[in-house]
Residue frames as a rotation matrix with the C-alpha (Angstrom) as fourth column:
UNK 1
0.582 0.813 0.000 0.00
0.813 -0.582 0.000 0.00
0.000 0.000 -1.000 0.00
UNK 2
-0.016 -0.907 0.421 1.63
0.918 -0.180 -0.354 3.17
0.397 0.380 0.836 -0.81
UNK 3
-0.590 -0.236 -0.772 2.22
0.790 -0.366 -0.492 6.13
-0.166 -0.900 0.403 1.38
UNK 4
0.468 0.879 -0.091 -0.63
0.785 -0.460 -0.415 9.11
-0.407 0.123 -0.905 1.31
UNK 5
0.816 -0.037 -0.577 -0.16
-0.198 -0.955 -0.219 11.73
-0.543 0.293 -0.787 -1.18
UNK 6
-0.327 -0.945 -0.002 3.31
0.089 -0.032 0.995 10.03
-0.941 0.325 0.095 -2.43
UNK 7
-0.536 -0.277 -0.798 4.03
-0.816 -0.075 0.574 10.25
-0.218 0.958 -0.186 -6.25
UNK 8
-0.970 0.115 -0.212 2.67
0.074 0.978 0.194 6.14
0.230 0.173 -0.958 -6.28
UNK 9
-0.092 0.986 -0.136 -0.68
0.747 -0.022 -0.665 6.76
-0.659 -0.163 -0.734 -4.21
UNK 10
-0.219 0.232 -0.948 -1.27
-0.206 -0.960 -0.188 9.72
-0.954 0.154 0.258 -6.51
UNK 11
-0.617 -0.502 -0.606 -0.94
-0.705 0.009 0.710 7.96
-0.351 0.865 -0.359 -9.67
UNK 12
-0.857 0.515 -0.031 -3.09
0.508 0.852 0.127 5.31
0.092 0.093 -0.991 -8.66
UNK 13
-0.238 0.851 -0.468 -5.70
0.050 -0.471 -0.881 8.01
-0.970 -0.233 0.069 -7.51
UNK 14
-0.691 -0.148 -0.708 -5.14
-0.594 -0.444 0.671 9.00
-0.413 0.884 0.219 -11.55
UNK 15
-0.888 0.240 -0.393 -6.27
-0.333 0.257 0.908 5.90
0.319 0.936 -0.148 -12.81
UNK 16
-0.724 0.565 -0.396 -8.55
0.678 0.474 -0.562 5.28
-0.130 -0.675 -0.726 -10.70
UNK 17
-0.271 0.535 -0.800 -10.29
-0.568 -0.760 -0.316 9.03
-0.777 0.369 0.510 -11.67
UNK 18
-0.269 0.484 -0.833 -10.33
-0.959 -0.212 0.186 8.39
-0.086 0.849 0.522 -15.14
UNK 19
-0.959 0.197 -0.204 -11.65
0.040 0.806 0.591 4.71
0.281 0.558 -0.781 -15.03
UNK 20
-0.560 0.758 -0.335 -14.82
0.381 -0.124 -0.916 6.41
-0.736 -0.641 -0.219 -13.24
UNK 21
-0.489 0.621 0.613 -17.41
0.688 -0.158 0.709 7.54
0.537 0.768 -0.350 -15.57
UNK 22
0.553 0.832 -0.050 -19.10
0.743 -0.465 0.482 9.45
0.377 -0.304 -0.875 -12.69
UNK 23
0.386 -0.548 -0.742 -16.01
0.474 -0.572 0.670 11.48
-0.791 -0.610 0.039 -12.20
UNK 24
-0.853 -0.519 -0.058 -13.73
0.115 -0.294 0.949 11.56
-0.510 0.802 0.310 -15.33
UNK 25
-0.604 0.504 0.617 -17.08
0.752 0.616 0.233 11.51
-0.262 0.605 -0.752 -17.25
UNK 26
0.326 0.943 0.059 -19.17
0.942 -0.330 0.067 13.45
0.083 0.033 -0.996 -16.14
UNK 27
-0.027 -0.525 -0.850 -16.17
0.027 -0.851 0.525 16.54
-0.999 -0.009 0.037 -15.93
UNK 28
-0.786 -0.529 0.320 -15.01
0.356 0.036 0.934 15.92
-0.505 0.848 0.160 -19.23
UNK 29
-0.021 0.945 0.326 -19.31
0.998 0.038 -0.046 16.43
-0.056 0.325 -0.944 -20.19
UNK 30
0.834 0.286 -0.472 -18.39
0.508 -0.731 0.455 19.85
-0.215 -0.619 -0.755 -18.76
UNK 31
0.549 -0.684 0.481 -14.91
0.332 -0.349 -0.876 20.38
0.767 0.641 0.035 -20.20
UNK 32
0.991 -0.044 -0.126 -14.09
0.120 -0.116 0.986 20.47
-0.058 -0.992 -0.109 -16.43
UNK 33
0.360 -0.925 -0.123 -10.20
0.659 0.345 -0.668 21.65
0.660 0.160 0.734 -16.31
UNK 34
0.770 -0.124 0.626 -8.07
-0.537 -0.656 0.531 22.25
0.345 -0.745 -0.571 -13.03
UNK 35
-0.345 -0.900 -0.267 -5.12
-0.255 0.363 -0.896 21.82
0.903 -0.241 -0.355 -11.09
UNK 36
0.861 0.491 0.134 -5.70
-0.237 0.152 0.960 20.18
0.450 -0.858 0.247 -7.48
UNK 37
-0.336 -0.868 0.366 -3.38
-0.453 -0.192 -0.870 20.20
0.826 -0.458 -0.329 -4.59
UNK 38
0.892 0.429 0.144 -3.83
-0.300 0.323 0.898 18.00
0.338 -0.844 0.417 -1.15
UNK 39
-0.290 -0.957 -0.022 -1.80
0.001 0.022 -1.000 17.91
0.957 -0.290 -0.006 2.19
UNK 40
-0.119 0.346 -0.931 -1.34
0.840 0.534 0.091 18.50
0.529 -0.771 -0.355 5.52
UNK 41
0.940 0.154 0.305 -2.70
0.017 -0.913 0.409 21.36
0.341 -0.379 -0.860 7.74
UNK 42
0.726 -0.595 -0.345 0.43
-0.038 -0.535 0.844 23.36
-0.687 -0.600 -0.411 9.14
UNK 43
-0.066 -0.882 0.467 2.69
0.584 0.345 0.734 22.23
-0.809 0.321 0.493 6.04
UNK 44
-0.457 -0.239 -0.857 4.09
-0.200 -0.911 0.360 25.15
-0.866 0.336 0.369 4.10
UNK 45
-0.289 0.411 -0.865 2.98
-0.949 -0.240 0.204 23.45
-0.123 0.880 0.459 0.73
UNK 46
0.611 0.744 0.271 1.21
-0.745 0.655 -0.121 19.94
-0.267 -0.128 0.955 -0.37
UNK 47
-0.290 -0.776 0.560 2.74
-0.434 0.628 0.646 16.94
-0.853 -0.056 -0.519 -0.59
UNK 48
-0.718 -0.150 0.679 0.85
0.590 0.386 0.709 15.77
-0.368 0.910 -0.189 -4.04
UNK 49
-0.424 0.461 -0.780 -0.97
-0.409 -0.865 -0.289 17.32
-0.808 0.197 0.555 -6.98
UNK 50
-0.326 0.727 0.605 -3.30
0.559 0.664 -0.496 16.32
-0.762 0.177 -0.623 -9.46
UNK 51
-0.553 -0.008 -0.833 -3.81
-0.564 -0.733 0.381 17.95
-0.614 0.680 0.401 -13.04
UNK 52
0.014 0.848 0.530 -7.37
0.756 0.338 -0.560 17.17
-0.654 0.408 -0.637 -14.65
UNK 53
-0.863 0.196 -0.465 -7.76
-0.458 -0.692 0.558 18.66
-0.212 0.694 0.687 -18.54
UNK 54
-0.202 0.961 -0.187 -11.56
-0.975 -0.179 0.134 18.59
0.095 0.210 0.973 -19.49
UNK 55
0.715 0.574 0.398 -12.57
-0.699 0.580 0.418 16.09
0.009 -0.577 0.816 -16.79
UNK 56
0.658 -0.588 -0.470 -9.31
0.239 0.755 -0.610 13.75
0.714 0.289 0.638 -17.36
UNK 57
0.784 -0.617 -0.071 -6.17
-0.387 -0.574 0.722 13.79
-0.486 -0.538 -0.688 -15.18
UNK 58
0.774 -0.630 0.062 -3.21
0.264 0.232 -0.936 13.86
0.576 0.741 0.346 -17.40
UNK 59
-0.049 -0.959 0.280 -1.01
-0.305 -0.252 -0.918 14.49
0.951 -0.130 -0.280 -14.62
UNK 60
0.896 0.322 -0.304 -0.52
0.274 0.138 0.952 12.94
0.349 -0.937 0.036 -10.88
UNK 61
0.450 -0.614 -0.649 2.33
0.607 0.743 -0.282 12.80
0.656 -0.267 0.706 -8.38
UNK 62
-0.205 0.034 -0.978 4.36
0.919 -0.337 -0.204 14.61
-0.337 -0.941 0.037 -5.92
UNK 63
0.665 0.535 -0.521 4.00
0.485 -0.840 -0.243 18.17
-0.568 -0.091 -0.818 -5.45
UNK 64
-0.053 -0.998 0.020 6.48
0.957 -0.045 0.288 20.35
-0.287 0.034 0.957 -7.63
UNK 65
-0.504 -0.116 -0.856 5.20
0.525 -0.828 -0.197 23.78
-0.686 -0.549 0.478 -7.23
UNK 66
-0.469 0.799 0.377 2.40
0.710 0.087 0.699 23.50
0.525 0.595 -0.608 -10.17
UNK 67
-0.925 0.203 0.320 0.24
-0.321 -0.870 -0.375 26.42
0.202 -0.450 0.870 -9.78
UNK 68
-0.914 0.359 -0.190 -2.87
0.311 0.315 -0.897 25.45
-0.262 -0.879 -0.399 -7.79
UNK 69
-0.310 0.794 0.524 -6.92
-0.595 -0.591 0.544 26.15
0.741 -0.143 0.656 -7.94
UNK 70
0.784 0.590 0.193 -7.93
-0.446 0.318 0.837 23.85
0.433 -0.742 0.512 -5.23
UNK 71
-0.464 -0.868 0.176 -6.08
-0.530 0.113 -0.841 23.35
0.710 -0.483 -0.512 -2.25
UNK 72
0.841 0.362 0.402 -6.80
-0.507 0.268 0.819 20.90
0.189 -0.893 0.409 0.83
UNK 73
-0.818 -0.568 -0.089 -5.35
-0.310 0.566 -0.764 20.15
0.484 -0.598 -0.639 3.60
UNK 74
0.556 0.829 -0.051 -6.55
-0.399 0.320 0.859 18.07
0.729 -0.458 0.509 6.65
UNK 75
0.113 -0.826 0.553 -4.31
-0.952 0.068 0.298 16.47
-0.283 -0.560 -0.779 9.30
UNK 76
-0.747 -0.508 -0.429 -3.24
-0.651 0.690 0.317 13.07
0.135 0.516 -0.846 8.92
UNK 77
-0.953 0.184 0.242 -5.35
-0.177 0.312 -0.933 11.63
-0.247 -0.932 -0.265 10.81
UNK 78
0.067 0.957 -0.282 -8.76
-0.436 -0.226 -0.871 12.93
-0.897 0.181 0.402 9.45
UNK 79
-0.344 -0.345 -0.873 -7.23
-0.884 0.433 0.176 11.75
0.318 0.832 -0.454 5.65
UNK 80
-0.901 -0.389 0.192 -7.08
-0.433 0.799 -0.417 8.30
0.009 -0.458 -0.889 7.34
UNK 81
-0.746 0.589 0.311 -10.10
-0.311 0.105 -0.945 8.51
-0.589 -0.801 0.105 8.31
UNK 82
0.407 0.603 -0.686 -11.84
-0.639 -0.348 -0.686 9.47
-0.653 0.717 0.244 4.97
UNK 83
-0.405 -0.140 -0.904 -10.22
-0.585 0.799 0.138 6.78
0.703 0.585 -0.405 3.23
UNK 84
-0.908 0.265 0.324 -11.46
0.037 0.821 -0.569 4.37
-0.417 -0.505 -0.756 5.87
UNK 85
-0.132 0.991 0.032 -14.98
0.914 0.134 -0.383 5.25
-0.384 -0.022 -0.923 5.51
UNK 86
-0.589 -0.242 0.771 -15.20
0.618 -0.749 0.237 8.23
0.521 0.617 0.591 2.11
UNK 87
-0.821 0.150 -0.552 -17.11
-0.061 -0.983 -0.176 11.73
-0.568 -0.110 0.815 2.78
UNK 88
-0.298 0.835 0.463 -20.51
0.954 0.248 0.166 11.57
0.023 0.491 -0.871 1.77
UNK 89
0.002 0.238 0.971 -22.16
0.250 -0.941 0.230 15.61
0.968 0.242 -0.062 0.58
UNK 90
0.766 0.632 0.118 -23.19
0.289 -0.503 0.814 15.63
0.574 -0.590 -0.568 4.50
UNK 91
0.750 -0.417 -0.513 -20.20
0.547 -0.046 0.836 14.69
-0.372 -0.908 0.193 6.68
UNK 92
-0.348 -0.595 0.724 -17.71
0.677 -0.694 -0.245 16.89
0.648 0.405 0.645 3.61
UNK 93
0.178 0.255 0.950 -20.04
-0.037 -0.963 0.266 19.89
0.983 -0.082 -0.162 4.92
UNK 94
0.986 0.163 0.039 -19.31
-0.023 -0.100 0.995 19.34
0.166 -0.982 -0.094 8.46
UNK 95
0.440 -0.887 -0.139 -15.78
0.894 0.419 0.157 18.72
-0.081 -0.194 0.978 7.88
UNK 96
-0.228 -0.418 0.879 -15.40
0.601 -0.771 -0.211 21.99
0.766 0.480 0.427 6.17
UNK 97
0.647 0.461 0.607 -17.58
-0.155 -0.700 0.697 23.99
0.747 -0.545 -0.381 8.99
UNK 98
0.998 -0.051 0.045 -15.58
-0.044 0.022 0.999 22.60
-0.052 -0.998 0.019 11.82
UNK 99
0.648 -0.741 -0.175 -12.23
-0.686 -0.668 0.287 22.98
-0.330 -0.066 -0.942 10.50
UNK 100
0.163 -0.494 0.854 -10.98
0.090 0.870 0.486 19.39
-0.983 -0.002 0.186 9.98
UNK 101
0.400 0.034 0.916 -11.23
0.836 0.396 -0.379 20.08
-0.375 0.918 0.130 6.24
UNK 102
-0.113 -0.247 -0.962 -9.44
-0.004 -0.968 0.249 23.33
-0.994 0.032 0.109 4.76
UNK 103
0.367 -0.434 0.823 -9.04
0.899 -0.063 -0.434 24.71
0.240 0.899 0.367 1.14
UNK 104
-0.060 -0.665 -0.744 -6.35
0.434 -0.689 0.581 26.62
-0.899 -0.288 0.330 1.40
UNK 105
-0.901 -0.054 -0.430 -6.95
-0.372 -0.412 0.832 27.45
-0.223 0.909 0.351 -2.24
UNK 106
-0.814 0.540 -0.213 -10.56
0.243 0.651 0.719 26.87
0.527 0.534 -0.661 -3.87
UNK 107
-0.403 0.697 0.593 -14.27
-0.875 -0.483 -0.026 27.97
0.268 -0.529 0.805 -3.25
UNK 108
-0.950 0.283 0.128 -15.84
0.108 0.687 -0.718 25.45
-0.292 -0.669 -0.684 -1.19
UNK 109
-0.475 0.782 -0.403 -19.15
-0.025 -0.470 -0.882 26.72
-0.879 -0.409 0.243 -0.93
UNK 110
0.266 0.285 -0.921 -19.56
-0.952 0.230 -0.204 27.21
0.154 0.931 0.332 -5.60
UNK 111
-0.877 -0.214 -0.430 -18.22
-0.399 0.824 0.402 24.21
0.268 0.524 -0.808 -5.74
UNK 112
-0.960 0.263 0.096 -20.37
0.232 0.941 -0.247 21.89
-0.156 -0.215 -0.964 -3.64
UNK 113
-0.258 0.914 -0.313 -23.55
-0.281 -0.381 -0.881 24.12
-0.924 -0.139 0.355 -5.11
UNK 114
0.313 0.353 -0.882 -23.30
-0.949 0.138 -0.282 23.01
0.022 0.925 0.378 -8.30
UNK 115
0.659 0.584 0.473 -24.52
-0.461 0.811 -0.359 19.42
-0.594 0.019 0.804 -8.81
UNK 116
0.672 -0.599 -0.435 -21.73
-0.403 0.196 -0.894 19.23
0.621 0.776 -0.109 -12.01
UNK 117
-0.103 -0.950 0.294 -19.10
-0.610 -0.173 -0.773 19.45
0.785 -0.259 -0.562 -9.90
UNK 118
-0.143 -0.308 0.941 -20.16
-0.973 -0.129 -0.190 18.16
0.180 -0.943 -0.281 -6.42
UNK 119
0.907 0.299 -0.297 -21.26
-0.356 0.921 -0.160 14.83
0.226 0.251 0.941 -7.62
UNK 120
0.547 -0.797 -0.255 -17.68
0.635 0.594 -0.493 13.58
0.545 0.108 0.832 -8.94
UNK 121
-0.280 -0.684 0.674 -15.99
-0.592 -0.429 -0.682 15.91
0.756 -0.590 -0.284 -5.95
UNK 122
0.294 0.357 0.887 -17.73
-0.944 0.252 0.211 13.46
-0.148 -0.899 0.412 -3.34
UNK 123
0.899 -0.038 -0.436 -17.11
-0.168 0.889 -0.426 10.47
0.404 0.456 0.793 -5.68
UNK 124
0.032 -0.938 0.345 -13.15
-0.315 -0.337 -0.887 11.50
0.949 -0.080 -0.306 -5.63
UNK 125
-0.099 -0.162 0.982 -13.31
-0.995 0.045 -0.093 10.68
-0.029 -0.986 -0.165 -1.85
UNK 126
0.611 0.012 0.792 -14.52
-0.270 0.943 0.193 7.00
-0.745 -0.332 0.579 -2.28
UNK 127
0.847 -0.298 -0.440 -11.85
-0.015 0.814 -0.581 6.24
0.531 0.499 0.685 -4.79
UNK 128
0.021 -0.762 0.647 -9.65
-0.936 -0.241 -0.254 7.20
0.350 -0.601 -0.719 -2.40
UNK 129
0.341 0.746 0.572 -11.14
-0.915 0.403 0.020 4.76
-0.216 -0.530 0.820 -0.32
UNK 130
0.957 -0.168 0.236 -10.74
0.218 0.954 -0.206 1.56
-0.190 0.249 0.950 -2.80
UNK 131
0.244 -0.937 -0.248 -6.55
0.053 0.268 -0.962 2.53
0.968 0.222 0.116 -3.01
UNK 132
0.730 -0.170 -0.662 -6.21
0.667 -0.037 0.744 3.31
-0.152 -0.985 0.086 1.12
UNK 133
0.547 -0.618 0.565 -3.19
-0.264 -0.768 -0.584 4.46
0.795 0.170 -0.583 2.16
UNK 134
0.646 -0.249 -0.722 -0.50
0.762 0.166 0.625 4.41
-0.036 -0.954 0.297 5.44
C-alpha cells in the first residue's frame, strides 16, 4: 500500500479518476479543467498534486510547485479517516464547517452548489477509499 499523497498513491488516484465515468465523465461532459493540490494542515505546501484537462487527469504525483486552484489540507489523521470510511455531501459539509477540512486554495461553498461538480468531488473521496493508504 503506498504512502498518502506520495508520487505512487497519486498515480493510482489518476487511474482510478479516469476509469470512473461518474467522475472523469461526467467533468469531461463539462470540459471540467483544473489543477488540485492535497496535504497537511500546518505544512508550508502539499505533498501531491493532481492535473485534470476537461474532466481527465493527465497528470498525478508529488508536489512540484504546479500552480494550484484547489487546495486541501486536513491532518493526517482525518485523511485516514476518509479513506477508511469516504465523505458523503453531509459529513464533507461538516468537515469543512468545523475545521478538519481546509481549502487553502478553492471555493468550497460554488463548488459543492453546483450538482456538475459536487457529484464527482464526493465520488473522488470514495476512490480514495478503494486505493487506502499508510
Amino acid at each position: 500500500m503506498a504512502k498518502l499523497f506520495s508520487d505512487e498513491w497519486m498515480n493510482q488516484l489518476k487511474d482510478a479518476w479516469n476509469a470512473d465515468e461518474d467522475v472523469r465523465g461526467k467533468l469531461s461532459e463539462m470540459g471540467f479543467s483544473t489543477n488540485i493540490a492535497c496535504g497537511f494542515k500546518g505544512d508550508e505546501n502539499p505533498l501531491g498534486v493532481f492535473v485534470v484537462e476537461n474532466g481527465e487527469c493527465v497528470r498525478a504525483g508529488d508536489y512540484d510547485g504546479t500552480a494550484v486552484e484547489w487546495d486541501m489540507r486536513a491532518d493526517e489523521k482525518n485523511w485516514m479517516k476518509w479513506i477508511e470510511k469516504p465523505l458523503s455531501m453531509a459529513s464533507m459539509g461538516l468537515a469543512v464547517t468545523t475545521g478538519k477540512l481546509k481549502f487553502a486554495k478553492g471555493d468550497f461553498g460554488s463548488m459543492i452548489k453546483d450538482p456538475r461538480l459536487a457529484g464527482p468531488f464526493i465520488k473522488s473521496f470514495a476512490l480514495m477509499s478503494q486505493i487506502g493508504g499508510e
